[in-house]
MITOR-625493 format. One line per field, with one value per residue: residue in three letters; residue number from 1; chain; x, y, z of N, C-alpha, C in turn. Coordinates in nm, 2 decimals. Layout:
BEGIN
residu = (ALA|...);
num = (NUM|...);
chaine = (A|...);
nxx = (X|...);
nyy = (Y|...);
nzz = (Z|...);
caxx = (X|...);
cayy = (Y|...);
cazz = (Z|...);
cxx = (X|...);
cyy = (Y|...);
czz = (Z|...);
***
This chain:
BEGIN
residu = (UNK|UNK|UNK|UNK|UNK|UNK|UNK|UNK|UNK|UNK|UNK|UNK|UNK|UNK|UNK|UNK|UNK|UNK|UNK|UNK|UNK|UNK|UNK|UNK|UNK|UNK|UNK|UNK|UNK|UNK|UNK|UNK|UNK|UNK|UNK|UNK|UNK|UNK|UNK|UNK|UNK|UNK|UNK|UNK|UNK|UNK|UNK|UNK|UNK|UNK|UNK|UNK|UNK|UNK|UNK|UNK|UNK|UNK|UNK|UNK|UNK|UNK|UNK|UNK|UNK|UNK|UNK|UNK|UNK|UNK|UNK|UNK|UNK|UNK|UNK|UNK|UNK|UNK|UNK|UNK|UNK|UNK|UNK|UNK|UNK|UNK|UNK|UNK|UNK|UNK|UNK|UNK|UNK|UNK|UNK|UNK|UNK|UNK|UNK|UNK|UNK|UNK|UNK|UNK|UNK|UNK|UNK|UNK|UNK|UNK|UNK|UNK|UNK|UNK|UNK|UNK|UNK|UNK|UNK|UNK|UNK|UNK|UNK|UNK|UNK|UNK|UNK|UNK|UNK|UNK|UNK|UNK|UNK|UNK|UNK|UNK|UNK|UNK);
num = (1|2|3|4|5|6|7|8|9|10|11|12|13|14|15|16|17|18|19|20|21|22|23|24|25|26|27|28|29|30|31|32|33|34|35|36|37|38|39|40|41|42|43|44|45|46|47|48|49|50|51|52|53|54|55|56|57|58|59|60|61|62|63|64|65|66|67|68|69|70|71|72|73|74|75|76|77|78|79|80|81|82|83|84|85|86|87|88|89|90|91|92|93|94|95|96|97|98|99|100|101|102|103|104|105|106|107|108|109|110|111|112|113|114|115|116|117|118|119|120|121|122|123|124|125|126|127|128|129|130|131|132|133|134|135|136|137|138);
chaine = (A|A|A|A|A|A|A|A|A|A|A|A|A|A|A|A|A|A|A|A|A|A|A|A|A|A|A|A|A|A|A|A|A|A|A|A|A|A|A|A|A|A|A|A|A|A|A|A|A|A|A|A|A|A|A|A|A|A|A|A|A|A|A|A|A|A|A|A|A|A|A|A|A|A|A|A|A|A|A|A|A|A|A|A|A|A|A|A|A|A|A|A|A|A|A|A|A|A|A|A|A|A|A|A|A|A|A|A|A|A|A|A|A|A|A|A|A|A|A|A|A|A|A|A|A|A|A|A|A|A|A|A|A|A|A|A|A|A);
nxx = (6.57|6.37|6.06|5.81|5.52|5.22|4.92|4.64|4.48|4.54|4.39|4.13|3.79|3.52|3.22|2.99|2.64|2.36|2.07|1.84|1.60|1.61|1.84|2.05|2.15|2.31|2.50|2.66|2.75|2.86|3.09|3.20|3.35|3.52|3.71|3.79|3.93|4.10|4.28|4.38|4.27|4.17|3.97|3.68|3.37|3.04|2.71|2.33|2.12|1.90|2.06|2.25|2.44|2.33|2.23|2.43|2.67|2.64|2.53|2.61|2.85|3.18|3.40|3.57|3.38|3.35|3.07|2.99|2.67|2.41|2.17|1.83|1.54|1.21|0.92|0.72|0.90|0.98|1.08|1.34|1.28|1.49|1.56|1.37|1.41|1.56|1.58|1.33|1.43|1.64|1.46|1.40|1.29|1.42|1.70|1.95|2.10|2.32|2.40|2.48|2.75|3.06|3.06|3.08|2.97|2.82|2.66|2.48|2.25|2.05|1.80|1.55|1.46|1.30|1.03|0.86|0.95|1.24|1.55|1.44|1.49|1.77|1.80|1.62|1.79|2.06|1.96|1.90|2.07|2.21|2.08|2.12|2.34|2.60|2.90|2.89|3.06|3.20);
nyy = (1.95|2.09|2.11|2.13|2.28|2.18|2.24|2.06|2.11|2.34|2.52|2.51|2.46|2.65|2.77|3.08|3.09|3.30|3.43|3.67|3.93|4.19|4.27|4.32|4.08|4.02|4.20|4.15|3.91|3.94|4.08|3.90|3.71|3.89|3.99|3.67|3.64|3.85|3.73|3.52|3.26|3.15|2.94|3.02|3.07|3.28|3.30|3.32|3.13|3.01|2.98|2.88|2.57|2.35|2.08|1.89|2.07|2.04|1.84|1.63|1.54|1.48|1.54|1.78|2.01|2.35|2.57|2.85|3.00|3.27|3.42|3.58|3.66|3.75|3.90|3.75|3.51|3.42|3.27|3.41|3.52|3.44|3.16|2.97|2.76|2.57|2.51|2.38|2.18|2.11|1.96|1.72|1.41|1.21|1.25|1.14|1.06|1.10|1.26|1.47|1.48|1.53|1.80|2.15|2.37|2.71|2.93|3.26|3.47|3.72|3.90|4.11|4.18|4.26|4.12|3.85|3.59|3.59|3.57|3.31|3.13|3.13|2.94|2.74|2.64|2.57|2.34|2.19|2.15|2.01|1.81|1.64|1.55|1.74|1.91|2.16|2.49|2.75);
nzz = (-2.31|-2.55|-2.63|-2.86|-2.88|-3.08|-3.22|-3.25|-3.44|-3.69|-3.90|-3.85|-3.97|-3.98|-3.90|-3.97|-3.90|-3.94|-3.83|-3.89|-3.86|-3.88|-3.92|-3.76|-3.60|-3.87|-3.86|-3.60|-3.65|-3.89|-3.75|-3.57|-3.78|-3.89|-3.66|-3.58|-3.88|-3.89|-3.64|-3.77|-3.81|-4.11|-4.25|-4.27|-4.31|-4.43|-4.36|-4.40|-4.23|-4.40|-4.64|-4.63|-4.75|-4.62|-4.58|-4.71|-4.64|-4.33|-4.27|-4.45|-4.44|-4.25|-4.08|-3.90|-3.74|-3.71|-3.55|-3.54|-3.40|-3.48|-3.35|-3.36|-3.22|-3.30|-3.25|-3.03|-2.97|-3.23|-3.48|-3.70|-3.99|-4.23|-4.14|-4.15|-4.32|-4.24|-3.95|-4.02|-4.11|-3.99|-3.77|-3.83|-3.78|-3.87|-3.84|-3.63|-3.25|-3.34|-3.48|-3.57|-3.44|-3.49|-3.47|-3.36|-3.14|-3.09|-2.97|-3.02|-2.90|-2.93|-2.89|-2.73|-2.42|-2.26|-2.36|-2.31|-2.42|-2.43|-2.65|-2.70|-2.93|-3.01|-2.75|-2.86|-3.07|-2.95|-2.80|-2.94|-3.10|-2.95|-2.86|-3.12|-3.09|-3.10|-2.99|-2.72|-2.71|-2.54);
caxx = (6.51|6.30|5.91|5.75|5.38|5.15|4.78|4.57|4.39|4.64|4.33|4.02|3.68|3.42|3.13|2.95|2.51|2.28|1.92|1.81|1.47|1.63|2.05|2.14|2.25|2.37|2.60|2.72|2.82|3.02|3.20|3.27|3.39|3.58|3.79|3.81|3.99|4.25|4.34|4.46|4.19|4.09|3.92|3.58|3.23|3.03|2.61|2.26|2.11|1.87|2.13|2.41|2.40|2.35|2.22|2.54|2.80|2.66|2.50|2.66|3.01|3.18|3.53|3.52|3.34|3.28|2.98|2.86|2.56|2.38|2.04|1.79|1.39|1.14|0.76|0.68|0.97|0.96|1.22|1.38|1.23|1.59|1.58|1.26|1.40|1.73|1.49|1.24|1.55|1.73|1.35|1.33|1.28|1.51|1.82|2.01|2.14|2.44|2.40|2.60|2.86|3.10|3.00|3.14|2.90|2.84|2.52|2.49|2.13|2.01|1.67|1.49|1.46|1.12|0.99|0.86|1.03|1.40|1.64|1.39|1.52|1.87|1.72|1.59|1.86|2.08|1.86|1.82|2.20|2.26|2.04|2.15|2.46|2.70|2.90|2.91|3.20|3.20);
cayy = (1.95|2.16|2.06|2.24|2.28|2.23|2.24|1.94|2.22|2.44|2.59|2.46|2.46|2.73|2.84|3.16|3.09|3.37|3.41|3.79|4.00|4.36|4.29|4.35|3.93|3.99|4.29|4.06|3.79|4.00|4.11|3.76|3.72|3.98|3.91|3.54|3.66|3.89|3.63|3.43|3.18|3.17|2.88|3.06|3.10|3.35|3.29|3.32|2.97|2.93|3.00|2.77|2.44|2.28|1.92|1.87|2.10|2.02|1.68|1.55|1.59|1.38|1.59|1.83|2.15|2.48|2.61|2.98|3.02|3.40|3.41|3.69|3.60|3.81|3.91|3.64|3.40|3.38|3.24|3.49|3.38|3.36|3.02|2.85|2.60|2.53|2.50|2.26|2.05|2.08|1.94|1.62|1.29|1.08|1.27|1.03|1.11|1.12|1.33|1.60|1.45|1.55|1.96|2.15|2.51|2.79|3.03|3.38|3.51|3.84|4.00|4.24|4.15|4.28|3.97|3.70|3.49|3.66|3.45|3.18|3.10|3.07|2.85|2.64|2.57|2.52|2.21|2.10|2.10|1.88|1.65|1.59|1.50|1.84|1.92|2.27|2.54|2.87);
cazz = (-2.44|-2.63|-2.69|-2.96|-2.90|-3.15|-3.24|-3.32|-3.54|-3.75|-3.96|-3.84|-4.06|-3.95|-3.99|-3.89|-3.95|-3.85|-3.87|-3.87|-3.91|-3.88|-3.97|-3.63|-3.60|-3.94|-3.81|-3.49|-3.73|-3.95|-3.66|-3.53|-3.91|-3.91|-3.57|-3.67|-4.00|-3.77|-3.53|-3.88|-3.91|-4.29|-4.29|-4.18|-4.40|-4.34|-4.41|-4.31|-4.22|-4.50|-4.77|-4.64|-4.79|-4.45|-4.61|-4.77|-4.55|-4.21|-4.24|-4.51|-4.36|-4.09|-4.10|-3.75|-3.79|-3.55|-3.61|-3.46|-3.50|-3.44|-3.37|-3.31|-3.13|-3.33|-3.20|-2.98|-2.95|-3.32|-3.56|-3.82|-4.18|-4.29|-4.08|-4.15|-4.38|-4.19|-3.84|-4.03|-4.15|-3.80|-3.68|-3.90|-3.68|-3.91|-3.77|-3.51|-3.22|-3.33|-3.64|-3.59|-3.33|-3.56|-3.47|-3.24|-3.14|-2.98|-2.98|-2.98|-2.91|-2.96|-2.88|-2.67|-2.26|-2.24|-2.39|-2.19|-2.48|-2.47|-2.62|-2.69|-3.02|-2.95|-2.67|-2.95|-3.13|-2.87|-2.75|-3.07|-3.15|-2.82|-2.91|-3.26|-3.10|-3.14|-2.87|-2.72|-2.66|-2.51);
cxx = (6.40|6.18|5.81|5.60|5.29|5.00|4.70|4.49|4.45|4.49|4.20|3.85|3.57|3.40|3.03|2.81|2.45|2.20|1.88|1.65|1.50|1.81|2.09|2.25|2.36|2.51|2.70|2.78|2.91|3.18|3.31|3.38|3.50|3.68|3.83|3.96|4.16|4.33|4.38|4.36|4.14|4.02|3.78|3.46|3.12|2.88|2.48|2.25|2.07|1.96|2.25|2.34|2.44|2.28|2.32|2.64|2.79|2.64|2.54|2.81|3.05|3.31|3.44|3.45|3.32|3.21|2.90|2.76|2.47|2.27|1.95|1.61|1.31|1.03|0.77|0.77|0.96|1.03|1.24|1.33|1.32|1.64|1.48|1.26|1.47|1.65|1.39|1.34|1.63|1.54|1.32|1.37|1.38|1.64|1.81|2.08|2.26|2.48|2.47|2.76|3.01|3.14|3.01|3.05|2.88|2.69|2.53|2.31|2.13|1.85|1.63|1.41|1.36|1.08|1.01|0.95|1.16|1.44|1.57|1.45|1.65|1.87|1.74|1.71|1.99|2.07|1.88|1.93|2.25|2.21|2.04|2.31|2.59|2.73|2.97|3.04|3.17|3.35);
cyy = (2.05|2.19|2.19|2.19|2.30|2.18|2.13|2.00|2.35|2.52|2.55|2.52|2.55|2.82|2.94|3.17|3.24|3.38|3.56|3.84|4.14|4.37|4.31|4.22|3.98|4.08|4.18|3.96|3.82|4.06|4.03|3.70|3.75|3.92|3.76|3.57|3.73|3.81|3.52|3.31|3.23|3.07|2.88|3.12|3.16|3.31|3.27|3.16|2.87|2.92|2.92|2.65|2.32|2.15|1.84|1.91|2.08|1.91|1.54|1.52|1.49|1.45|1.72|1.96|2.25|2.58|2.74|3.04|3.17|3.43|3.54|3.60|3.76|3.79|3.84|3.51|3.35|3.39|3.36|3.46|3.37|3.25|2.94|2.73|2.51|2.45|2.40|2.16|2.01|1.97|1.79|1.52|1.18|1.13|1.16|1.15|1.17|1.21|1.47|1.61|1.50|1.75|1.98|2.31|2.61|2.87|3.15|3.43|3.64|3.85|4.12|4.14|4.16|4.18|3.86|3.59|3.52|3.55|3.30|3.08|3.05|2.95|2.68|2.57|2.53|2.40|2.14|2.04|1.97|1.78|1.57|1.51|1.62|1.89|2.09|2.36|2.66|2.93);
czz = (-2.46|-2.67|-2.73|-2.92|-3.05|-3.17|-3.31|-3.42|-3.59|-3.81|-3.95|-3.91|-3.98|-3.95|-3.94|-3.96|-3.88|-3.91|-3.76|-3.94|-3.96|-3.90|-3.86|-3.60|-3.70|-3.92|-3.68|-3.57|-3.83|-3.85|-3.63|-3.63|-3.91|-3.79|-3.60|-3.72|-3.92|-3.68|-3.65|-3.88|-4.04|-4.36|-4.27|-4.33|-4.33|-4.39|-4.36|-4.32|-4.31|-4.60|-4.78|-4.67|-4.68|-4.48|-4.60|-4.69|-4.40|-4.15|-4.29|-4.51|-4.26|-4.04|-3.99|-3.83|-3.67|-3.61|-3.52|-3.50|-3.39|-3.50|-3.32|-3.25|-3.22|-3.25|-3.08|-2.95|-3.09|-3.42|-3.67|-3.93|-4.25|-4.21|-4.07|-4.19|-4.32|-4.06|-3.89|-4.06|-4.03|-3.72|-3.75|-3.81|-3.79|-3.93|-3.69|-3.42|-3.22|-3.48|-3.70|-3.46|-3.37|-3.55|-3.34|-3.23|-3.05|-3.05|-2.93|-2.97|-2.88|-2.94|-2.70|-2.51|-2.22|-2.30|-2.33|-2.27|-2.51|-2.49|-2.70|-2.87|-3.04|-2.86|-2.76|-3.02|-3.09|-2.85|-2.86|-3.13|-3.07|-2.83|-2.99|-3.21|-3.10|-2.99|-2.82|-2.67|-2.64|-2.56);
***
């Protein structure tokens, strides 16, 4: 016999965030985008963090989601300012743990190696995702 393989996820929902100072994330996330789109997913949004409507599409949701998110570490280990509101809403204590169980992610970080904080922002949100409950995929 015969057995057709197929995918528990014909067109799966996701979403590409990044949080940039200098466009460089935002270049890396068009990329991501871009391949995505080639390999025939079309079910893929492309946006920085603060601009997606992440109350409503990432918390107000229960339907699976995959969420890459492309982060850069300014100055000091210091968040992009297109993610301050997203990072104070990811930071609210009347999340559950299980608040984004639902979310499936992956992290891209970007900065400069000479910094005692390389990374550290990716880092953060990383951590922040795992403890909300979302579970990670390389």
């Amino acid at each position: 016999p015969i057995h057709k393989m197929t995918s528990a996820i014909s067109d799966p929902r996701i979403l590409i965030l990044y949080a940039t100072q200098t466009g460089i994330s935002q270049q890396v996330a068009q990329k991501i985008y871009r391949l995505l789109y080639r390999l025939h997913f079309h079910n893929v949004s492309l946006s920085t963090m603060d601009d997606f409507n992440f109350r409503e599409d990432l918390f107000g949701k229960n339907d699976d989601l995959y969420c890459i998110f492309v982060c850069s570490t300014t100055g000091q280990g210091n968040n992009p300012s297109n993610m301050q509101t997203f990072w104070k809403y990811l930071l609210q204590k009347r999340h559950s743990s299980h608040s984004l169980s639902h979310v499936n992610f992956s992290v891209f970080g970007l900065g400069d190696s000479a910094y005692q904080k390389y990374n550290f922002v990716a880092k953060k949100v990383q951590r922040r995702l795992l403890q909300l409950g979302a579970t990670e995929f390389f």
